[in-house]
Kinemage of the C-alpha trace (Angstrom):
@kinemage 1
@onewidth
@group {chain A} dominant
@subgroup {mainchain}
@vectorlist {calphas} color= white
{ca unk a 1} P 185.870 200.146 -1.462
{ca unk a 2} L 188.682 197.928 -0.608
{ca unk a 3} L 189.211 199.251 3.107
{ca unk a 4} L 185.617 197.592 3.814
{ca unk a 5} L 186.177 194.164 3.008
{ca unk a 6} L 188.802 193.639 5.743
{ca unk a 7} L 186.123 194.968 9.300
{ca unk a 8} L 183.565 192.875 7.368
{ca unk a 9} L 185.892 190.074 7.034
{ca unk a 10} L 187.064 190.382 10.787
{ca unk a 11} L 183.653 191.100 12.199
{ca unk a 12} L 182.533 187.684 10.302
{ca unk a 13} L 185.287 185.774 12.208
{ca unk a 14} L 184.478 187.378 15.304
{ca unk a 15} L 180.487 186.146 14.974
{ca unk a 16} L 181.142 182.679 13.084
{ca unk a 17} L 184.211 181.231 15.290
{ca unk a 18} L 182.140 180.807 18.736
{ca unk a 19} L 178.960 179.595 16.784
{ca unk a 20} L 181.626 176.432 15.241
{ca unk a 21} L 182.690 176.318 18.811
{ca unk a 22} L 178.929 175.713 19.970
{ca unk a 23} L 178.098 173.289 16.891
{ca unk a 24} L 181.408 171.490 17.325
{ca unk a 25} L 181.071 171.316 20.959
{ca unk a 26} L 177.049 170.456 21.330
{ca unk a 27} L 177.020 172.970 24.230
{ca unk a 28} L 179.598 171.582 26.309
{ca unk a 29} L 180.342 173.801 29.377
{ca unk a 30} L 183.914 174.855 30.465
{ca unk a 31} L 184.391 173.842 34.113
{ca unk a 32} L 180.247 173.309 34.097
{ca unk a 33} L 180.165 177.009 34.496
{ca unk a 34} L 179.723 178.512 31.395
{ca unk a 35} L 179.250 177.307 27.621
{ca unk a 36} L 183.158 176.571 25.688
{ca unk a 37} L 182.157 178.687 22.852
{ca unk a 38} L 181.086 181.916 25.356
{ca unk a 39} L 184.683 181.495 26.905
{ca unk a 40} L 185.767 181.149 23.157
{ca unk a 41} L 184.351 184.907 22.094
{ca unk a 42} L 185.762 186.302 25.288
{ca unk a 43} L 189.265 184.752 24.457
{ca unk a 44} L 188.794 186.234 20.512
{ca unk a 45} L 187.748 189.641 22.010
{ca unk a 46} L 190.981 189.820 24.404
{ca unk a 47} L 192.944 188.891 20.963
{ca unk a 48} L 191.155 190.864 18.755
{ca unk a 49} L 191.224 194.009 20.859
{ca unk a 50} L 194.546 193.768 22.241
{ca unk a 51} L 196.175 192.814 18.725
{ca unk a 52} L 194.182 195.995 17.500
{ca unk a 53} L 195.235 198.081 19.818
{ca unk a 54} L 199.404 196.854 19.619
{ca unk a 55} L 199.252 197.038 15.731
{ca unk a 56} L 198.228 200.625 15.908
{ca unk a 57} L 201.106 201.204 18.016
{ca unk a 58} L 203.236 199.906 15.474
{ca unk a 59} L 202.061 201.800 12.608
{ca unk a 60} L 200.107 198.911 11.281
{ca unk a 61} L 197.640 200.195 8.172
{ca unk a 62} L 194.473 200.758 9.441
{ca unk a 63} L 192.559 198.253 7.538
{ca unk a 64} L 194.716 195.437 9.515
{ca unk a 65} L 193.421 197.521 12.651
{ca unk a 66} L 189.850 197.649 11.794
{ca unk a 67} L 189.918 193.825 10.796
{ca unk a 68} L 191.321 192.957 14.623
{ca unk a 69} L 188.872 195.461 16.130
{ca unk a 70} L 185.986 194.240 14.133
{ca unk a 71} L 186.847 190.768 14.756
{ca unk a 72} L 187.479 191.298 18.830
{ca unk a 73} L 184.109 193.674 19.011
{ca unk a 74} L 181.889 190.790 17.238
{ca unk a 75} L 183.844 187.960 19.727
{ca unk a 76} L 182.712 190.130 22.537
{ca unk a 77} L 179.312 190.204 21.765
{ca unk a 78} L 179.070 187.044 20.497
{ca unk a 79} L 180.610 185.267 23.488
{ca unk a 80} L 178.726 187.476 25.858
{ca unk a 81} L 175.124 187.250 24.206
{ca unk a 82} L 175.943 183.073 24.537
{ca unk a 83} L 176.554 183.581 28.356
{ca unk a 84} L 173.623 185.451 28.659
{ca unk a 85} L 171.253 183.718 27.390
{ca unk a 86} L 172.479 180.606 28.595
{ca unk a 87} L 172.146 181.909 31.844
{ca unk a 88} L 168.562 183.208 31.587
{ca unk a 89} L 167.955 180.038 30.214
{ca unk a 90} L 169.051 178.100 33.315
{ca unk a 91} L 167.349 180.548 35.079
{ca unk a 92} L 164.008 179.800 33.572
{ca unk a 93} L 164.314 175.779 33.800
{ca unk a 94} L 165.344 176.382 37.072
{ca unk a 95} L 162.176 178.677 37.623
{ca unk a 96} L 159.986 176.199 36.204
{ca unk a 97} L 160.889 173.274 38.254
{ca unk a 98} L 160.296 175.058 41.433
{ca unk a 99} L 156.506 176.099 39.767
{ca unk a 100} L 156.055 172.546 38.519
{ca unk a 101} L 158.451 170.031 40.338
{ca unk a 102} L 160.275 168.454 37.537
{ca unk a 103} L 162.656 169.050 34.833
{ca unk a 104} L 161.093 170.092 31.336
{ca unk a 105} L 161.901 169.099 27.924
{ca unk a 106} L 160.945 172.581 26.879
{ca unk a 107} L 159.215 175.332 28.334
{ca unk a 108} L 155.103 176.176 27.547
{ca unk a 109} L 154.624 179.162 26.115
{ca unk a 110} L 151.378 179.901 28.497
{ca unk a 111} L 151.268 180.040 32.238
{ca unk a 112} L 149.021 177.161 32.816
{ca unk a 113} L 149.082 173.270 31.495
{ca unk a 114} L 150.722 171.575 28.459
{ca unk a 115} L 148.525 173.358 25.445
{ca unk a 116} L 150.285 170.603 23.361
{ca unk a 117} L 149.028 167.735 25.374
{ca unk a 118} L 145.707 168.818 26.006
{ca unk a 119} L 145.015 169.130 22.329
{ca unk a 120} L 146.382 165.526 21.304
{ca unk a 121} L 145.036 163.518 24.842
{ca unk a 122} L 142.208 165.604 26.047
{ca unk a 123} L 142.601 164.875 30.228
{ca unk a 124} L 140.447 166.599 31.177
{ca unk a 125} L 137.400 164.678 29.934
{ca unk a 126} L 139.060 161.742 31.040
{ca unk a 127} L 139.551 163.017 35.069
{ca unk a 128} L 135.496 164.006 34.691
{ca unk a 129} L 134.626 160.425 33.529
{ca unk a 130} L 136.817 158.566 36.617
């Protein structure tokens, strides 16, 4: 039972550490490129992985293995599921101000109109009126 607690332990780091990088950072973008805590799973994969893979050449026990694996593998899909996403996200903003012409606050979830606006100001009733 004991040899579990260390790859849960590890693959905890490897999730939690970017996600403190995102809070911390409020989405702050390395270079304007990418978010910091995407580049910060990347850099705790290369770690995690590499220190893995040199402590099993040194005999290490293979609970301290599975905890740097564990750790490296959750960095590295952290940090690349942030990228990702952040991208497609981009992607859609930049989508939607080619459809609409301006920058949104958020995107609608239908294809036409502001569903949110048209139920608090109805517009429509006032464009048939003018």
């Amino acid at each position: 039972m004991s040899m579990v607690f260390k790859p849960v332990g590890g693959a905890s780091l490897g999730v939690s550490i970017p996600l403190f990088v995102e809070y911390g950072a409020k989405g702050a973008r390395a270079g304007g490129v990418v978010k910091w805590s995407g580049v910060t799973g990347l850099v705790e994969a290369g770690i995690g992985i590499g220190g893995a893979v040199y402590a099993d050449r040194k005999g290490a026990p293979d609970e301290d293995v599975a905890l740097l694996a564990a750790m490296g593998g959750a960095g590295l899909a952290t940090g690349v599921g942030i990228i990702i996403l952040d991208e497609l996200r981009k992607r859609a903003l930049y989508a939607f101000k080619q459809k609409r012409g301006m920058p949104p606050r958020r995107i609608p979830l239908v294809e036409e109109g502001y569903p949110q606006l048209e139920e608090r100001y109805p517009t429509a009733e006032l464009v048939e009126e003018i």
